[in-house]
LUMFI-10030 format. One record per residue (C-alpha): x, y, z; residue in one letter; residue number from 1. Coordinates in nm, 2 decimals, always signed. Each point is the difference from the previous one (the first is absolute). Layout:
REM LUMFI-10030
c1;c2;c3;residuo;num
X;Y;Z;A;NUM
...
This chain:
REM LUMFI-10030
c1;c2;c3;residuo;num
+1.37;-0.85;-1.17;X;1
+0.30;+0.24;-0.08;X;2
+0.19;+0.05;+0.28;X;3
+0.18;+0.34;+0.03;X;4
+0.24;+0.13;+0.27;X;5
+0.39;-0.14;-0.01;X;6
-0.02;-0.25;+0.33;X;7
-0.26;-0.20;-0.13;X;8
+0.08;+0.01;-0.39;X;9
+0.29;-0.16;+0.15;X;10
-0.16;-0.26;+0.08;X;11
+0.08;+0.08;+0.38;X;12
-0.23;-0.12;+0.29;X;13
-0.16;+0.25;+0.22;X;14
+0.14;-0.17;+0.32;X;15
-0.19;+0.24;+0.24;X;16
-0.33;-0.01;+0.24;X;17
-0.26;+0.22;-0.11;X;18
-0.34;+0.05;+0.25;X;19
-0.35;+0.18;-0.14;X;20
-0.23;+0.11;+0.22;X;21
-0.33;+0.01;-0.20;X;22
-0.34;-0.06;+0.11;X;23
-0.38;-0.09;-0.21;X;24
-0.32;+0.02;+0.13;X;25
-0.39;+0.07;-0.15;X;26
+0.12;+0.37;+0.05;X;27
+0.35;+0.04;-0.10;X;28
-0.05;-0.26;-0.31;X;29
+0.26;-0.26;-0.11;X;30
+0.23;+0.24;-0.24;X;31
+0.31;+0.11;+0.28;X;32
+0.05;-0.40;+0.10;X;33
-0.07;-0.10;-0.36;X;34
+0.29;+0.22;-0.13;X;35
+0.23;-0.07;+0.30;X;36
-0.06;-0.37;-0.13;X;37
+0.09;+0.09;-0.32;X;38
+0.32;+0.18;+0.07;X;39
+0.11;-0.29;+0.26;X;40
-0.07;-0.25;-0.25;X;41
+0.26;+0.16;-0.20;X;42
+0.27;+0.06;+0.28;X;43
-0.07;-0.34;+0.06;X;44
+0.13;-0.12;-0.32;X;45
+0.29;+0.13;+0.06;X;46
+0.08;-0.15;+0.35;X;47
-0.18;+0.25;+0.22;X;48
-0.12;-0.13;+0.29;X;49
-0.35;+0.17;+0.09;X;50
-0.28;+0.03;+0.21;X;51
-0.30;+0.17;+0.10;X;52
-0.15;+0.16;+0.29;X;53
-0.37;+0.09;+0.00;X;54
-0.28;+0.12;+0.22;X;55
-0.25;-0.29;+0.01;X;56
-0.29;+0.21;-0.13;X;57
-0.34;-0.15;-0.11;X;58
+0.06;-0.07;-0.37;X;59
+0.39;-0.03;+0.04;X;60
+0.24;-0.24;-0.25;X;61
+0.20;-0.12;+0.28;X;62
-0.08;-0.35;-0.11;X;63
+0.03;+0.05;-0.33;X;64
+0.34;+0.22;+0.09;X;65
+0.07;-0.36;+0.13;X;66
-0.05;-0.20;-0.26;X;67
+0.15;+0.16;-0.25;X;68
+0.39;-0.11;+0.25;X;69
+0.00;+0.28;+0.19;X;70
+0.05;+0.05;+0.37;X;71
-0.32;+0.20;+0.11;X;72
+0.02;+0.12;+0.35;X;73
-0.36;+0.11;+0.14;X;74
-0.06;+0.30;+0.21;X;75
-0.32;-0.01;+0.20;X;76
-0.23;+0.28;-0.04;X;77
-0.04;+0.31;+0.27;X;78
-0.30;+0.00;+0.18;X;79
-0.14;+0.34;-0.10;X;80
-0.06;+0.12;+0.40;X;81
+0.46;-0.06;+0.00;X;82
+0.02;+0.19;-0.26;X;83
-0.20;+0.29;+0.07;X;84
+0.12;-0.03;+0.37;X;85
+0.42;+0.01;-0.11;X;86
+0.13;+0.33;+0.03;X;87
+0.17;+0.13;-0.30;X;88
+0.38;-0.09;+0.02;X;89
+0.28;+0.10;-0.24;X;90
-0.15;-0.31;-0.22;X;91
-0.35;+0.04;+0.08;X;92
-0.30;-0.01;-0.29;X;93
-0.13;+0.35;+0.02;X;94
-0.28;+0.23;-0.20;X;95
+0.22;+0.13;-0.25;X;96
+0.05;-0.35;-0.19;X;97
-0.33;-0.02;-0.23;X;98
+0.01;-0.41;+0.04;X;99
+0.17;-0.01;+0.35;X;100
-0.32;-0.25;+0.07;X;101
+0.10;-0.28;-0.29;X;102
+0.28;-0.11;+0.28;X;103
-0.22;-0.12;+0.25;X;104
+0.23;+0.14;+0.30;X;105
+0.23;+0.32;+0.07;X;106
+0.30;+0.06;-0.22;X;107
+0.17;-0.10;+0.39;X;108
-0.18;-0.35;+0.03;X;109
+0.00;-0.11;-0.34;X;110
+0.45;+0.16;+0.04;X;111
-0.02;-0.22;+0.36;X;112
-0.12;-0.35;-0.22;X;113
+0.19;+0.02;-0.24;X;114
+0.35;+0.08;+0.16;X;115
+0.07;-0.37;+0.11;X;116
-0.07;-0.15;-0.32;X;117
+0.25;+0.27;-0.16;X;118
+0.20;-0.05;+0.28;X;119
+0.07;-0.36;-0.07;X;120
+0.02;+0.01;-0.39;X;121
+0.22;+0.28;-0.04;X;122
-0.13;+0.09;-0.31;X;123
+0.22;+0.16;-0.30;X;124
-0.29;+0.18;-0.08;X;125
-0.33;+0.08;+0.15;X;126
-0.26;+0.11;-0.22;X;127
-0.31;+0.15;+0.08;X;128
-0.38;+0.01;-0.20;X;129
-0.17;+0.20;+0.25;X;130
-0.20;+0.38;-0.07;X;131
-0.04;-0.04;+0.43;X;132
+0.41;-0.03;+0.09;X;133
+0.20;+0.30;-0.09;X;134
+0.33;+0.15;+0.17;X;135
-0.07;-0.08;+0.39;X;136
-0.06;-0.38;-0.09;X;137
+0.29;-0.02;-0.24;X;138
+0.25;+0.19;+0.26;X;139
-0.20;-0.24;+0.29;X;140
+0.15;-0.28;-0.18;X;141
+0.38;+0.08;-0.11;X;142
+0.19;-0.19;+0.24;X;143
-0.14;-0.31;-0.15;X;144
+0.08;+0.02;-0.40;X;145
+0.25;+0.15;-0.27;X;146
-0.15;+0.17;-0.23;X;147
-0.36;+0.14;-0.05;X;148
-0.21;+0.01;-0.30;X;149
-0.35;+0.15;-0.02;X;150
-0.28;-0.05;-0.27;X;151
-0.26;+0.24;-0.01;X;152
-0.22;+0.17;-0.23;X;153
-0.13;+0.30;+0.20;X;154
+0.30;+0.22;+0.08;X;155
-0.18;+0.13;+0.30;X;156
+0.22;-0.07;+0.29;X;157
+0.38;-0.02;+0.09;X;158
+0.20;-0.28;+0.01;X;159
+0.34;-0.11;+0.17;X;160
+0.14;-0.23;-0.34;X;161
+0.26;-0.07;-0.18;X;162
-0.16;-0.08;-0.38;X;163
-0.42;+0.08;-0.08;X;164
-0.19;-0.12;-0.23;X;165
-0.33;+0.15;-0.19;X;166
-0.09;-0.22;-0.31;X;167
-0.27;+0.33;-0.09;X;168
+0.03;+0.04;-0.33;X;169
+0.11;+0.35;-0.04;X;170
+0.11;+0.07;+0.37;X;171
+0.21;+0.30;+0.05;X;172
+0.29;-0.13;+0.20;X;173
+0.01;+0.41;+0.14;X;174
-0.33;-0.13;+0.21;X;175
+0.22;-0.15;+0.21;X;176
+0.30;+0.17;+0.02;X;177
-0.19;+0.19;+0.37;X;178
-0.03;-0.31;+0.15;X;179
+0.30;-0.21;-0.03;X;180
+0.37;-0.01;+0.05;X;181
+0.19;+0.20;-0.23;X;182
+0.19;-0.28;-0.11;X;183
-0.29;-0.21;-0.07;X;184
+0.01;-0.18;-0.38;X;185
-0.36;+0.05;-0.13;X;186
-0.15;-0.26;-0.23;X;187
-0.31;+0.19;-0.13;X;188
-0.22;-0.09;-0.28;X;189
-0.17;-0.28;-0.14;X;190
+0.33;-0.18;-0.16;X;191
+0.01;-0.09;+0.35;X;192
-0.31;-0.17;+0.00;X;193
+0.06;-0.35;+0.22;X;194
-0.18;-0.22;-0.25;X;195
+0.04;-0.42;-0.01;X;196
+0.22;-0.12;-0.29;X;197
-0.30;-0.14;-0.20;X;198
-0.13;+0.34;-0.05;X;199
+0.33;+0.10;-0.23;X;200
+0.05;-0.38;-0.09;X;201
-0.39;+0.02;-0.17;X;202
+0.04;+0.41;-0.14;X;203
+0.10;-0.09;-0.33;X;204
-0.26;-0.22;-0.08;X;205
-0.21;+0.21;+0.19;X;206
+0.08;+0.30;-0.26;X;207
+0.02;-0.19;-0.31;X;208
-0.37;-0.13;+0.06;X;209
-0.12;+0.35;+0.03;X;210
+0.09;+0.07;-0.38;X;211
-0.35;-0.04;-0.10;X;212
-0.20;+0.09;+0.34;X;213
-0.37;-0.15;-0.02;X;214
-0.18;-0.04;+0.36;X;215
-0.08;-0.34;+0.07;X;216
+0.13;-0.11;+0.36;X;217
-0.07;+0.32;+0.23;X;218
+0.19;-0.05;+0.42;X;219
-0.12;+0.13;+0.29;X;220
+0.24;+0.04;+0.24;X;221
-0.09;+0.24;+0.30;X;222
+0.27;-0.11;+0.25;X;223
+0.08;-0.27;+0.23;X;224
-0.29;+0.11;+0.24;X;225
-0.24;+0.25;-0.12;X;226
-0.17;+0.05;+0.31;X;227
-0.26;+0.23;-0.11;X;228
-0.07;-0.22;-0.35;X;229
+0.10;+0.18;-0.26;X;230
-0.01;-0.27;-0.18;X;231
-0.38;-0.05;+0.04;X;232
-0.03;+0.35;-0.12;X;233
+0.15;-0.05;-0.33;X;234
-0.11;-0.33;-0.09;X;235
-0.35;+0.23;+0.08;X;236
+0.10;+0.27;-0.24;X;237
+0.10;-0.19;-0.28;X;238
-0.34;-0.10;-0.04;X;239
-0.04;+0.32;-0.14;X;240
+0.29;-0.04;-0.24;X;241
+0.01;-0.15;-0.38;X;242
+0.24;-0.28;+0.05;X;243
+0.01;-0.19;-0.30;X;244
-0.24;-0.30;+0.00;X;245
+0.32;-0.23;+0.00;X;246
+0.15;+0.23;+0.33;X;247
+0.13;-0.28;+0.27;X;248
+0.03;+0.16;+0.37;X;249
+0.28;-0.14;+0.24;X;250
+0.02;+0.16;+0.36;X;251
+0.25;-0.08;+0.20;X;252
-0.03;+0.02;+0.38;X;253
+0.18;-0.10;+0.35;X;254
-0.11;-0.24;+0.17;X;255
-0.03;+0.22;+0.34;X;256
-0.22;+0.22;-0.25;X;257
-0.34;+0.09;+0.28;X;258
-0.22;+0.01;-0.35;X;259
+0.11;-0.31;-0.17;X;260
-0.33;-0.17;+0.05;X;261
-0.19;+0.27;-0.11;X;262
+0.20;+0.07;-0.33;X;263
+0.00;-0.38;-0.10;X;264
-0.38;+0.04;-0.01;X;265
+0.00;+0.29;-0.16;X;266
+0.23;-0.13;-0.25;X;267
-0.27;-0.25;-0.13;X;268
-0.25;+0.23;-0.04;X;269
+0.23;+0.24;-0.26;X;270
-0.08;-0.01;-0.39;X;271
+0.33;-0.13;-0.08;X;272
+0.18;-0.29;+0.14;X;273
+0.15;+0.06;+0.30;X;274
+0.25;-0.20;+0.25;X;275
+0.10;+0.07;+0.31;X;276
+0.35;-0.08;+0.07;X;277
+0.18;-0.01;+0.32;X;278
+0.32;-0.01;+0.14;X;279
+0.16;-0.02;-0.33;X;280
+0.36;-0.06;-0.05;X;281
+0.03;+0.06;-0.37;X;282
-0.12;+0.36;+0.00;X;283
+0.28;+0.07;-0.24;X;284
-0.16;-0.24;-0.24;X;285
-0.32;+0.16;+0.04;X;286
+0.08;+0.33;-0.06;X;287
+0.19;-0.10;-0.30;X;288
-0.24;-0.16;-0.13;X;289
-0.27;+0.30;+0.01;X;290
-0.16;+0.24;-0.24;X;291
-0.07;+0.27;+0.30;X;292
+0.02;+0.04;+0.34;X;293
-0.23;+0.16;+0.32;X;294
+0.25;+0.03;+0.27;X;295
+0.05;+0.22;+0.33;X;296
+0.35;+0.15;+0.00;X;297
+0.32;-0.09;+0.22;X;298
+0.22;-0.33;-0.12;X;299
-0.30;-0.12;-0.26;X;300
+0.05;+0.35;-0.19;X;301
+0.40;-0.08;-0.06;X;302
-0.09;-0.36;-0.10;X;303
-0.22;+0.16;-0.27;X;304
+0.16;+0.21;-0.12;X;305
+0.33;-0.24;-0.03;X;306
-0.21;-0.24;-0.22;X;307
-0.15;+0.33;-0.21;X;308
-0.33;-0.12;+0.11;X;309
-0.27;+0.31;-0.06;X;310
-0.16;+0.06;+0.39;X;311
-0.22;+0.22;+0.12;X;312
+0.08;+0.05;+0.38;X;313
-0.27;+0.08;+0.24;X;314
+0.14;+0.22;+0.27;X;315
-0.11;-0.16;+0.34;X;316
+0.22;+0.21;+0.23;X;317
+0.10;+0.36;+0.04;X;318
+0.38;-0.09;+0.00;X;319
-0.03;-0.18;-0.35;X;320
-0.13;+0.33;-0.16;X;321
+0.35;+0.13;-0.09;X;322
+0.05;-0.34;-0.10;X;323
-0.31;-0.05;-0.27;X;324
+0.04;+0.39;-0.10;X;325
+0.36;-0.04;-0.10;X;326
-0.10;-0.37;-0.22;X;327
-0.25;+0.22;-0.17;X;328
+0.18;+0.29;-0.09;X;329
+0.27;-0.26;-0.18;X;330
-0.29;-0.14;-0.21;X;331
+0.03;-0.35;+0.21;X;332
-0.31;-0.02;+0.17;X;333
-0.36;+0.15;+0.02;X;334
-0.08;+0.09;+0.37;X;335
-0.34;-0.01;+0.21;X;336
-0.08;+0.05;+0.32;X;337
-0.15;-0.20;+0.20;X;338
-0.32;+0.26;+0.09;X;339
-0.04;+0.00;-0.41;X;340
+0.04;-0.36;-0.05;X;341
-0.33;-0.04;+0.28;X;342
-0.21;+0.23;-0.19;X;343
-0.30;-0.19;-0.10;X;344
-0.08;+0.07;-0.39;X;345
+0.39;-0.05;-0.01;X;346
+0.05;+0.22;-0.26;X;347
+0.38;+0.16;+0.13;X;348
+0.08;-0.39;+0.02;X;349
-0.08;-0.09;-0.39;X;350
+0.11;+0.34;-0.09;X;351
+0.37;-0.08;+0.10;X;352
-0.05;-0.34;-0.17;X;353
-0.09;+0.13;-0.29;X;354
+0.27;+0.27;+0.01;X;355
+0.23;-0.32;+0.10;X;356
-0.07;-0.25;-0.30;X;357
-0.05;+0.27;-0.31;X;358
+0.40;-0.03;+0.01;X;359
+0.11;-0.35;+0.17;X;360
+0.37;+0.02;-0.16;X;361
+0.06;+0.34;+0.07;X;362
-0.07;-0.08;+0.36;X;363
+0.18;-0.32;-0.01;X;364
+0.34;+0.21;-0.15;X;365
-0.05;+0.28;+0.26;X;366
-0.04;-0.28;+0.28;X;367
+0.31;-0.23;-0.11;X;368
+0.21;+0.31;+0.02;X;369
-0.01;+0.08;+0.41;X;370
+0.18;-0.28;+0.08;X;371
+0.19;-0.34;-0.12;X;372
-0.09;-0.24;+0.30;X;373
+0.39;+0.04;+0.11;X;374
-0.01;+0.18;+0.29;X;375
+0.05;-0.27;+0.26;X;376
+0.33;-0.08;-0.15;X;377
+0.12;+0.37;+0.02;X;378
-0.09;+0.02;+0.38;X;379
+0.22;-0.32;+0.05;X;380
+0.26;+0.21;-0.14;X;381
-0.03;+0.28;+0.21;X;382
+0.02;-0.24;+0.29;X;383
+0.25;-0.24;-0.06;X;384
């Protein structure tokens, strides 16, 4: 992976503590922790010590956090009467955060936890994954760490840090500029994007196989999750779909995923063959290795589009529409949403497929051109 950014070309060790706080769950999905992972794997590398603090939500990687090396210390969750019964302090979760009720406590109680784990690392750096902390948790916490770094995608609330983060692909960095420090260094847009080092280790094979596009392995890839199977609903509307006779389906899902059962048997019943794969760790592989792509946005959409695989991204949340809108307009994905995708005759569904596979290289070129899988390393720059 080319590294960028003069301390580490250097060859110099990142002799600091770094703490994320980052939590998963059915609700919240697996992509904040997953690209914290990502990002700490790659401090890591170069001497960072790092660990994790996370709200133990049903569905949450804390174990997984933990195998991977990682310290992962586990808050309990809120009983829902405390929460509604705390009176809003300077730190409190309040109305005016869209996803205050992803953190399972108040802004003050989930500020109170954390403190003494802070407290005793002393963290360089403290960065946060979180669309329920903003400001009052960030200010809560500032006795106990450095420096601050935020990663967000929304741009909907302020923040008390001293570097952000927003890997969206054509993000004006002016969305911001209201809601942090003046002073605040801005890394906005998707050559940000935190991706593992496989994804640019495998993008020139990746691009070179696309030279004469045919459709003959076709991934599914809806998120770690997918708690209302959108999986199910594809695999369902593809039925309607001319795959070649030779098509092979691979779907990839968590192993937390509430619907695995039910797409597994599903997946035997499909015109094509189909496996069901879970808990892979050689998704770069995969994705290399594939003609065309169904895929929900967030992290998956930047792995794509790093390998120039053509996608079609089915938009499963309101906050991933400015996401999904801004792929399409640059020719590097065809969009759907979800309401669309569930219609019965499935006709929006193979219309965008069609649409999608008249022109696989031209998708592939428009794809391979958002972003070069190097983004992690730039971040260490920023923060060594």
């Amino acid at each position: 992976m080319a590294v960028q950014g003069h301390a580490i070309a250097n060859g110099a060790g990142l002799n600091m503590k770094v703490a994320f706080r980052a939590d998963a769950s059915l609700q919240i999905g697996t992509g904040h922790v997953m690209r914290c992972l990502t990002l700490a794997d790659a401090l890591a590398a170069h001497g960072a010590d790092c660990q994790f603090i996370c709200r133990a939500h049903e569905g949450n990687l804390i174990e997984f956090i933990r195998g991977k090396g990682y310290l992962a210390h586990a808050l309990p969750i809120v009983h829902e009467a405390s929460v509604a019964s705390t009176a809003p302090g300077p730190a409190a979760s309040t109305p005016d955060l869209a996803h205050a009720h992803w953190l399972g406590a108040t802004q003050a109680q989930d500020a109170e936890a954390c403190a003494p784990i802070l407290a005793a690392q002393r963290p360089d750096w403290l960065i946060v994954d979180h669309y329920a902390l903003d400001a009052r948790w960030e200010r809560a916490l500032a006795p106990h760490y450095r420096k601050l770094m935020v990663i967000d995608d929304l741009a909907d609330r302020p923040h008390a840090c001293d570097l952000l983060l927003d890997q969206t692909f054509g993000r004006d960095a002016a969305d911001y500029c209201p809601l942090v420090p003046a002073d605040c260094p801005l890394l906005c847009g998707s050559q940000y994007a935190l991706l593992r080092p496989e994804f640019a280790a495998l993008r020139p094979y990746s691009l070179q196989r696309r030279a004469r596009p045919a459709l003959r392995e076709l991934l599914i890839t809806m998120g770690g999750v997918d708690k209302d199977n959108a999986t199910g609903q594809v695999l369902h509307a593809l039925r309607t779909c001319p795959l070649p006779a030779d098509c092979r389906i691979t779907v990839v899902m968590g192993a937390t995923a509430p619907w695995l059962e039910e797409v597994r048997t599903q997946a035997q019943d499909m015109p094509w063959p189909t496996r069901v794969l879970v808990g892979v760790n050689d998704m770069a592989q995969l994705m290399a290795d594939s003609d065309l792509a169904i895929g929900a946005a967030g992290s998956t959409s930047w792995e794509l589009c790093c390998l120039g695989v053509p996608n079609l991204l089915v938009c499963t949340a309101a906050n991933q529409r400015t996401v999904i809108g801004a792929l399409a307009s640059a020719n590097a994905t065809a969009r759907l949403d979800r309401a669309e995708l569930s219609q019965p005759d499935g006709i929006p569904f193979c219309t965008q497929y069609a649409v999608l596979t008249e022109n696989l290289a031209a998708h592939a070129k428009a794809a391979a051109r958002i972003t070069d899988g190097s983004g992690a390393s730039r971040v260490c720059a920023e923060l060594a």
